[in-house]
C-alpha positions as CSV (number, residue, x, y, z in Angstrom):
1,X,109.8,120.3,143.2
2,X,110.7,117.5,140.6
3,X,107.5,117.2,138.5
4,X,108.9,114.1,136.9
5,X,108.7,112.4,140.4
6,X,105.1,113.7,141.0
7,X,103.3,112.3,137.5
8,X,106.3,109.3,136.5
9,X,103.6,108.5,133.9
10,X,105.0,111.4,131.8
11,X,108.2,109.7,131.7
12,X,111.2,112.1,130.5
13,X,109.0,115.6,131.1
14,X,111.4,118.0,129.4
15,X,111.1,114.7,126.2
16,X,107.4,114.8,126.6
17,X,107.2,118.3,126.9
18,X,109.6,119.2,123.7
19,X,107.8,116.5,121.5
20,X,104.1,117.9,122.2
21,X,105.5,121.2,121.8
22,X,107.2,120.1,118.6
23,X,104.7,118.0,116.7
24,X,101.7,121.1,117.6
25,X,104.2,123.6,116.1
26,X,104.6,121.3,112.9
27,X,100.6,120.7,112.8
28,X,100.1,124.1,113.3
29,X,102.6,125.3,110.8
30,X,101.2,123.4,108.0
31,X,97.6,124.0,108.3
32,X,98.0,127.8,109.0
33,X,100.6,127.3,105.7
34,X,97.6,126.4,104.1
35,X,95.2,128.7,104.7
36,X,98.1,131.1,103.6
37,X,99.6,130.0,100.5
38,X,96.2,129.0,99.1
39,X,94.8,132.7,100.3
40,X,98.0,134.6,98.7
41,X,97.4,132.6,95.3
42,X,94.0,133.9,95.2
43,X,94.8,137.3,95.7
44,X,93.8,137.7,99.2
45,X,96.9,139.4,100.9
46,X,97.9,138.2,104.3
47,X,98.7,140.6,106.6
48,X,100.5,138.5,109.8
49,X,101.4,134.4,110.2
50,X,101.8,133.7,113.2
51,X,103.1,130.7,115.0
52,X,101.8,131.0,118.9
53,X,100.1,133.7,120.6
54,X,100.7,136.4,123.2
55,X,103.9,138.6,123.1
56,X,106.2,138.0,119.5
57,X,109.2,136.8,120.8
58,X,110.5,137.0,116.7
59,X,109.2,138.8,113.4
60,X,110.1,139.3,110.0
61,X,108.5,141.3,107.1
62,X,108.8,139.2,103.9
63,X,108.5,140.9,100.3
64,X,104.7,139.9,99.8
65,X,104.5,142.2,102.9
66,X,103.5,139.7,105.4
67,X,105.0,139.4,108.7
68,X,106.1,135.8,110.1
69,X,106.1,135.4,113.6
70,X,106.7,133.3,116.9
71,X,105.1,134.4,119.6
72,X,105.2,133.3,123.1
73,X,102.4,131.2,124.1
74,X,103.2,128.3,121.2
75,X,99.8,126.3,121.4
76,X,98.2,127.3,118.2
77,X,98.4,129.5,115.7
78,X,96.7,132.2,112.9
79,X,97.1,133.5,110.0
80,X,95.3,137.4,110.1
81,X,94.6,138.5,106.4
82,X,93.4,142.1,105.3
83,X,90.7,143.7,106.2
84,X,90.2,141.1,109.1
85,X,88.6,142.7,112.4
86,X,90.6,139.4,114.3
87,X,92.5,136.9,114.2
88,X,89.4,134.4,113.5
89,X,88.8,136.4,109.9
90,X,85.5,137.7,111.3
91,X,83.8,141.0,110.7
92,X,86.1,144.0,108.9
93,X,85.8,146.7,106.8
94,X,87.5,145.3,103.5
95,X,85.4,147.6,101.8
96,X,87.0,150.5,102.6
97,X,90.2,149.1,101.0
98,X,91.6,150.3,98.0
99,X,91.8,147.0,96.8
100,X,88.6,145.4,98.4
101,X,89.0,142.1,96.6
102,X,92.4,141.4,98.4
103,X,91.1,141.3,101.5
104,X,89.3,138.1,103.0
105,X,86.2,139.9,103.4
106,X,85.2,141.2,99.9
107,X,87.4,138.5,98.0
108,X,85.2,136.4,95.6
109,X,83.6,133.5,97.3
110,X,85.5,130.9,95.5
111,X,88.8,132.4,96.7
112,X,87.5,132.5,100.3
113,X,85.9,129.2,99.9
114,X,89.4,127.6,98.7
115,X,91.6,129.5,101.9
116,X,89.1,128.5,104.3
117,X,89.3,125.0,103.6
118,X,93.2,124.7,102.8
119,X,94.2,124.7,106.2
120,X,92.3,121.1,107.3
121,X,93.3,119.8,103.6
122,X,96.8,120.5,104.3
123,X,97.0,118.8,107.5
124,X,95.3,115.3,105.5
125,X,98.4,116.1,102.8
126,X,100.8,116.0,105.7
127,X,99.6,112.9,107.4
128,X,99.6,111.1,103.7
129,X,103.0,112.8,103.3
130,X,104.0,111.2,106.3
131,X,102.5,108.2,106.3
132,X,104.1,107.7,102.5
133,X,107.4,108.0,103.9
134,X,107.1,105.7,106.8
135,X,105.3,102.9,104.2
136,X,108.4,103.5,101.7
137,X,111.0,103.2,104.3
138,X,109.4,100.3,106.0
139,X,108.6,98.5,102.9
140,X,106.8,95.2,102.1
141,X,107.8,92.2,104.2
142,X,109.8,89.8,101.4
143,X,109.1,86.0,100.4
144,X,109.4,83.8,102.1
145,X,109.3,86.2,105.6
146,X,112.7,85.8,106.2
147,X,113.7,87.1,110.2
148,X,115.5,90.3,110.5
149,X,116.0,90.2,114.2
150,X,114.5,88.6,117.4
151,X,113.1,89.8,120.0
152,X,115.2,89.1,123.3
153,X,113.4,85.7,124.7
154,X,114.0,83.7,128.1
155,X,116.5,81.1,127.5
156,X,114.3,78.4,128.6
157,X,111.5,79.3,125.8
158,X,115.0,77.5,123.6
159,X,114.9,79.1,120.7
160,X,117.1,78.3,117.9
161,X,115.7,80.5,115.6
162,X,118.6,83.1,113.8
163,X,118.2,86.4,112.0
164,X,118.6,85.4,108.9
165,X,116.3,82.2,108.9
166,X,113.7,82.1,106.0
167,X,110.6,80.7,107.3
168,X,109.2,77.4,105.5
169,X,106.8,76.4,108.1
170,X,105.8,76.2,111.3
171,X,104.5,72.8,113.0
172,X,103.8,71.4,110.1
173,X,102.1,74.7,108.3
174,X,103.3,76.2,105.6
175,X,104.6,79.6,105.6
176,X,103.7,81.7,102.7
177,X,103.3,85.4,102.5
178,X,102.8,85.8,106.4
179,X,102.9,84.1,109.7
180,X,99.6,83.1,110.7
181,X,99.1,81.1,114.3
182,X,95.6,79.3,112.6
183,X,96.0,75.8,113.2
184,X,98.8,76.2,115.7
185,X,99.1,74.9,119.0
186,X,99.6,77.2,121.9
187,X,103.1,75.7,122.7
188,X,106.7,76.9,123.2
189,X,108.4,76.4,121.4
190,X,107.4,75.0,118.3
191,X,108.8,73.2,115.5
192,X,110.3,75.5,112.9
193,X,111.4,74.5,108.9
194,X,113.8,77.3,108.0
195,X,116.0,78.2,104.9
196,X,119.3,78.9,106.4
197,X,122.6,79.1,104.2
198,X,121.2,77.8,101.5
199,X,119.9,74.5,103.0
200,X,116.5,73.7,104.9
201,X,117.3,72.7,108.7
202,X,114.7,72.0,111.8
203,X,114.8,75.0,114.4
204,X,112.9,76.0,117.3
205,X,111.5,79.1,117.7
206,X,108.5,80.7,119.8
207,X,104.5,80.8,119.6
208,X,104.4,83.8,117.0
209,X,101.3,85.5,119.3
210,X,103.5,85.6,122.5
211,X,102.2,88.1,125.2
212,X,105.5,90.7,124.0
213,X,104.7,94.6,125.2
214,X,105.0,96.0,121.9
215,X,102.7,99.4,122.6
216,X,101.5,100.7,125.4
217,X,98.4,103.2,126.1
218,X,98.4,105.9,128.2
219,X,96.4,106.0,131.6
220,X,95.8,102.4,132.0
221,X,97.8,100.3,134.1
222,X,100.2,98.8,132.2
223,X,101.9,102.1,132.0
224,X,101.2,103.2,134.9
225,X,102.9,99.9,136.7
226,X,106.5,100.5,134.6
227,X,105.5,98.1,132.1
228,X,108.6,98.5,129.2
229,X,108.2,98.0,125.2
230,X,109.6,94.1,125.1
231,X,109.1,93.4,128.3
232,X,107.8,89.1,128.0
233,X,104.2,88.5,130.0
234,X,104.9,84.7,131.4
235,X,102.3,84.2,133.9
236,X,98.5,86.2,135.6
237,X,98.0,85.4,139.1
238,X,100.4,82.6,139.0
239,X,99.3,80.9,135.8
240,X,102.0,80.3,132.9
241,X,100.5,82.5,129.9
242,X,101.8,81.6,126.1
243,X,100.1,83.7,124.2
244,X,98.7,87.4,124.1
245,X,94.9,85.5,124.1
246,X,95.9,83.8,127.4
247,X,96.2,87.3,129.0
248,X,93.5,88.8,127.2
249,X,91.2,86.1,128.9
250,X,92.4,86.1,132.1
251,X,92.2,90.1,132.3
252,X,88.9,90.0,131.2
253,X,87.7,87.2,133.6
254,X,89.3,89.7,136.5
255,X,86.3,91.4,136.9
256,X,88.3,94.9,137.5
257,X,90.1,93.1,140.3
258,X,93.9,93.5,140.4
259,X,96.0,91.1,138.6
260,X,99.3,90.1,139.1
261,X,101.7,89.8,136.2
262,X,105.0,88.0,136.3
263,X,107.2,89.7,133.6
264,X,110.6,88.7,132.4
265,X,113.2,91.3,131.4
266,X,116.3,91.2,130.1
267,X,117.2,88.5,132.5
268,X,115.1,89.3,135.3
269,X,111.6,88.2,136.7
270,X,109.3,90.4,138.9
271,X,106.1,90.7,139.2
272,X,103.5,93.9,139.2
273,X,100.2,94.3,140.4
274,X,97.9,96.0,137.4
275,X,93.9,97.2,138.0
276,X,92.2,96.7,134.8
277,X,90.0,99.1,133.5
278,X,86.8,99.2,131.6
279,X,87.3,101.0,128.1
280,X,85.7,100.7,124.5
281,X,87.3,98.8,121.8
282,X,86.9,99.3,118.3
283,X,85.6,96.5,116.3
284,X,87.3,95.8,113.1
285,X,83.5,96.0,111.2
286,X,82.4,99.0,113.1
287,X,80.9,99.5,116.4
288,X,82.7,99.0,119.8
289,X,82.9,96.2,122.7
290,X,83.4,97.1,126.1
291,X,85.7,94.6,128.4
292,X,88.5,95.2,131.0
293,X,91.8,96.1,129.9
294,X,95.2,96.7,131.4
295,X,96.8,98.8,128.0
296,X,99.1,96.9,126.3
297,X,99.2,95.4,122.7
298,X,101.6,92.4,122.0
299,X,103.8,92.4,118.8
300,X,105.3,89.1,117.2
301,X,108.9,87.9,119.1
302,X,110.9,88.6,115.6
303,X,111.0,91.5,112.9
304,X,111.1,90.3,109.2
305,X,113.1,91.4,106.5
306,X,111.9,93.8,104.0
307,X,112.3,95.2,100.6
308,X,111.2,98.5,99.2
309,X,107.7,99.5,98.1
310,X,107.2,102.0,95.5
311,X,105.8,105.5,95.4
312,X,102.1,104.6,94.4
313,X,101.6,102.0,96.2
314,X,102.5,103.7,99.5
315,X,100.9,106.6,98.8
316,X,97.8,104.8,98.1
317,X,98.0,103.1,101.5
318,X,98.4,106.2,103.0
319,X,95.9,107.1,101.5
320,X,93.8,104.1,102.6
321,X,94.9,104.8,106.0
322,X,94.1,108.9,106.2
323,X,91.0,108.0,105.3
324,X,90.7,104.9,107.5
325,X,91.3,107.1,110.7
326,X,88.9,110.0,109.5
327,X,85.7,107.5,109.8
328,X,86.7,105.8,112.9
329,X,86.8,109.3,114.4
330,X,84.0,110.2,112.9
331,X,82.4,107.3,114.6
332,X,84.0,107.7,117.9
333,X,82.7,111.0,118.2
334,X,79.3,110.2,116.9
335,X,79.3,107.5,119.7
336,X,80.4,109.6,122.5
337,X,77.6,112.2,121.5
338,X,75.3,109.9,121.4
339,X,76.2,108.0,125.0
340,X,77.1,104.2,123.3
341,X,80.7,105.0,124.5
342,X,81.8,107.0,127.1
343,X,83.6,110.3,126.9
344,X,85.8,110.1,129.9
345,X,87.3,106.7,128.8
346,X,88.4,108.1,125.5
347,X,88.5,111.9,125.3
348,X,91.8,113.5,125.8
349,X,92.7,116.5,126.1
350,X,96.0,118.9,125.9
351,X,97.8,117.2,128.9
352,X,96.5,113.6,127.6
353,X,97.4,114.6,123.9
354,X,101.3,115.1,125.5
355,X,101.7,112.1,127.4
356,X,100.4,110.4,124.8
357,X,103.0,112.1,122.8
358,X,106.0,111.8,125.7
359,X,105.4,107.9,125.0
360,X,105.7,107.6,121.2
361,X,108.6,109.8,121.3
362,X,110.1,107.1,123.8
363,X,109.4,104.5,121.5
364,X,111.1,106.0,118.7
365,X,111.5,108.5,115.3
366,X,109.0,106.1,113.5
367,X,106.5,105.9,115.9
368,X,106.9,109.9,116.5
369,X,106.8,110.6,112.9
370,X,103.1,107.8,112.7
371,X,101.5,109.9,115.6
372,X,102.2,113.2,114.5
373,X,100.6,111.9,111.1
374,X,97.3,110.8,113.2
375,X,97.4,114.2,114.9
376,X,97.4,116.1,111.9
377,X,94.2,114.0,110.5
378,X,92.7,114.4,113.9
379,X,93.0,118.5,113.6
380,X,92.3,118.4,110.1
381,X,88.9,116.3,110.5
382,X,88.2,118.9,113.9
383,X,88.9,121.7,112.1
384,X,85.8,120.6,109.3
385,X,82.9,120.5,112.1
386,X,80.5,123.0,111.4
387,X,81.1,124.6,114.2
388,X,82.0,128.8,114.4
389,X,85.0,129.3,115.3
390,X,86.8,126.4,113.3
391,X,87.0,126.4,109.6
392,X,83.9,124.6,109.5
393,X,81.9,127.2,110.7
394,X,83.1,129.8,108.0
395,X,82.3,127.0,105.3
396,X,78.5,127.0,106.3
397,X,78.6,130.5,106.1
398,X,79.6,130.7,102.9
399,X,77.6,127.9,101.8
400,X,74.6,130.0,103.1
401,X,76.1,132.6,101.1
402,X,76.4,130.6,97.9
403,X,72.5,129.4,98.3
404,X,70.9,132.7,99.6
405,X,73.1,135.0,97.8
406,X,73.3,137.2,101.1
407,X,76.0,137.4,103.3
408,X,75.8,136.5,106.9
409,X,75.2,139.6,108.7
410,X,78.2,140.8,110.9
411,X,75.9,140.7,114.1
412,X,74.9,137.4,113.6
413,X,78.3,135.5,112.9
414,X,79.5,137.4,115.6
415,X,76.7,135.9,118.0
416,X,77.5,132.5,116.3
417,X,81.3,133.0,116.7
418,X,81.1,133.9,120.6
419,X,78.6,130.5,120.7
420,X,81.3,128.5,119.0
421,X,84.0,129.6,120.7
422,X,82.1,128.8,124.4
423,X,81.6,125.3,122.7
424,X,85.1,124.9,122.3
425,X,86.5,126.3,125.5
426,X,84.2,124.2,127.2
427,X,85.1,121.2,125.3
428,X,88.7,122.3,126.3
429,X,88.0,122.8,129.6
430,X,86.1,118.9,130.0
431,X,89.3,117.3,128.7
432,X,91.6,118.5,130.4
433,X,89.4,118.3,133.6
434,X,89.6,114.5,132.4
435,X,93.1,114.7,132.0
436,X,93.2,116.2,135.4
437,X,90.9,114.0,137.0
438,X,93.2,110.3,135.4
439,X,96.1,112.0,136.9
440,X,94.5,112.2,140.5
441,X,93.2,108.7,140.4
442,X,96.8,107.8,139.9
C-alpha cells in the first residue's frame, strides 16, 4: 500500500521521513554531547553514548573508555555514566566504586549540577549556532533595497520592474531603509521610481503585500488543498483580492464556511475550495487572538539584494531570537495549561513534529537548517521543566540537595521518576492521539 497516496499531506514520505529522522539525530546528538563532554570534564566517567535505543546496530570503545553507539530505534537518545542503575542516571551504587567521585552518583554537586544542565544549554548553543550562520549568510538587506529577483507575477499585473532596480519610491513615497505599504494604495500595479543603470526611470511594479504563498502550516487547509510556495491568491469567492489583508478579511468573515480561492500558477488559473479553521494567533505584545484561518503566510513579490553582516551582530540576533522563541513557548504552554488557548489546535506531537519537518525540508536547506534551530530550543526549554524524568527534575533534586544538605532518598526519586515518566508518556500519547485524530479529519 502506497502510504504517500493515503496521507498526500506528508508530501515526499521517504523526504519527510529522512529529515525528521535527521534533524532528531542532530538534536539528540548535541544535547546528549553535552551532558557528556561537560560530565567527562568534571571527572565523571561515562560509561555508554548512545544515539537511539533498542538493539546496537554499531559500537565503538574510544580511549576514555566510553562506548559510542547507534542503536536501532533512533528517536532519542542517552548518555549512561558510572555507577548509574539506568539510563535516566537514577539510583546506583557509586559508592562501592573505587573511585566514587567519578561516578554521577557520588560526584560533587557542582559537577553533577553542571552535566545535568549541559544537555538543554547545548541545544540553545546549537540553535544560536545555527541561527548565526543563517543571519551571516543572509545578511542585511543594502541601501537603497535594491531587487535581487522577482517573484513570477501574472502578466497582466504589468510589471516592469527588473532585478537589479534600486528602489527610490513607490507612488510617490520614498523608499529608505525598507518597503513599507503605509500610505499606499491597494492597487496593481503601482508607480515605481527606480535606480537602474545608473539613471532614475518610472517602472511599474506590484502592491508589495500581494496575497504570494510564501509559508505554509501544517494541518490547515491550505496545505491540505495543494496550495504551493509562490503560488499568486487573485480572487475568494469570486472577488479580485490585491493584497494579503484582502484575504485575511474575507477568511475571517467566512464564518468557518468553505471558501473558494482562485490561484494563478505558473501560467495557469484554478480554483480550490479551503475550510478555514479556528486557531490562536500570537500577538506581537503578548497574548493570543482567536479568528479563522486557512494556513498560509504571504511574502513580498521580490527578494532584495544583500550585503554581509558581521559576527557580533548576528550572533546577537540570534541571540535575540533564541531567547525570543523560549518566552513565546513559555507562554503558549502556560496558556494551554491554563485553558486561554486550546491544546488540540497547537500541540503536536512526533507525527506532527515530521510533517511539519517533511514541509520545511521541501521548502529548502535554509528553511531546514531555521527549524531544526527552533527544535533544538524547543527540546532545550522541555528538557528544563521541573519535571522527573527530564533534566529538570534532577536540577530540583539537587537544588533540594544544595538547601537541605540531604540527598533525595533513592525510594523517593524513584516514585517521582515513575510519576514523571507517566506524565510524559501521557503527554506523548495525547499528541500523537491529536496527530492521529487531524489526520482522520482529513
Amino acid at each position: 500500500m502506497d502510504m504517500a497516496a493515503m496521507f498526500p499531506q506528508f508530501g515526499n514520505l521517504p523526504v519527510t521521513v529522512l529529515g525528521f529522522l535527521l534533524a532528531l539525530t542532530i538534536i539528540v546528538g548535541i544535547h546528549e554531547y553535552g551532558h557528556y563532554i561537560v560530565g567527562r570534564w568534571s571527572g565523571i566517567h561515562a560509561e555508554v553514548f548512545s544515539i537511539g535505543f533498542g538493539p546496537v546496530l554499531w559500537s565503538r570503545v574510544d580511549k576514555h573508555g566510553t562506548r559510542w553507539q547507534i542503536a536501532a530505534l533512533p528517536l532519542g537518545g542517552y548518555v549512561r555514566f558510572l555507577g548509574d542503575a539506568n539510563a535516566a542516571s537514577v539510583g546506583g551504587d557509586g559508592v562501592s566504586h573505587p573511585n566514587p567521585s567519578r561516578t554521577m552518583t557520588w560526584a560533587p554537586l557542582w559537577a553533577r549540577i553542571a552535566t545535568v544542565l549541559a544537555g538543554p544549554v547545548f541545544n540553545f548553543i546549537l540553535s544560536i549556532v545555527i541561527y548565526t550562520a543563517i543571519f551571516m549568510y543572509s545578511g542585511t538587506m543594502t541601501t537603497p533595497p535594491t531587487i535581487a529577483s522577482l517573484q513570477p507575477l501574472p502578466p497582466a499585473m504589468g510589471v516592469t520592474l527588473q532585478p537589479g532596480d534600486a528602489i527610490i519610491s513607490i507612488a510617490g513615497q520614498p523608499v529608505d531603509e525598507g518597503v513599507s505599504v503605509a500610505n499606499l494604495s491597494v492597487e496593481n500595479p503601482l508607480p515605481y521610481v527606480v535606480e537602474r543603470d545608473g539613471r532614475q526611470i518610472d517602472a511599474m511594479g506590484p502592491y508589495p503585500q500581494l496575497p504570494i504563498v510564501g509559508s505554509l502550516m501544517p494541518n490547515l487547509a491550505a496545505h491540505q488543498a495543494g496550495l504551493q510556495i509562490g503560488d499568486v491568491v487573485m480572487a475568494v469567492d469570486g472577488a479580485p483580492v490585491a493584497a494579503i489583508g484582502d484575504v485575511i478579511s474575507r477568511v475571517s468573515a467566512s464564518m468557518g464556511a468553505p471558501v473558494t480561492f482562485t490561484i494563478w500558477r505558473a501560467g495557469q488559473t484554478f480554483d480550490r475550495e479551503l475550510l478555514p479553521r479556528m486557531i490562536d494567533l500570537p500577538l506581537p505584545e503578548g497574548g493570543y487572538a482567536r479568528d479563522w484561518k486557512v494556513g498560509f503566510s504571504s511574502t513580498l513579490p521580490y527578494t532584495f539584494q544583500t550585503e554581509p553582516m558581521g559576527v557580533l551582530p548576528a550572533i546577537a540576533r540570534a541571540g535575540d531570537t533564541v531567547w525570543y522563541l523560549v518566552t513565546r513557548t513559555l507562554e503558549a504552554l502556560g496558556s494551554m495549561i491554563t485553558g486561554v488557548i486550546s491544546a488540540e489546535d497547537n500541540l503536536q506531537g512526533m507525527v506532527g513534529m515530521a510533517q511539519s519537518t517533511g514541509m520545511v525540508v521541501e521548502q529548502g536547506l535554509l528553511e531546514y537548517a531555521a527549524w531544526i534551530a527552533l527544535l533544538s530550543a524547543s527540546i532545550g526549554l522541555l528538557n528544563l521543566l521541573p519535571v522527573p524524568m527530564l533534566d529538570g527534575g534532577h536540577l530540583v533534586f539537587y537544588l533540594w540537595e544544595a538547601v537541605t544538605r540531604r540527598r533525595v532518598p533513592d525510594r523517593v526519586a524513584w516514585a517521582l521518576m515513575l510519576i514523571g515518566l507517566a506524565m510524559v508518556i501521557t503527554l506523548m500519547v495525547f499528541a500523537l492521539s491529536l496527530d492521529i485524530r487531524r489526520l482522520i479529519s482529513w
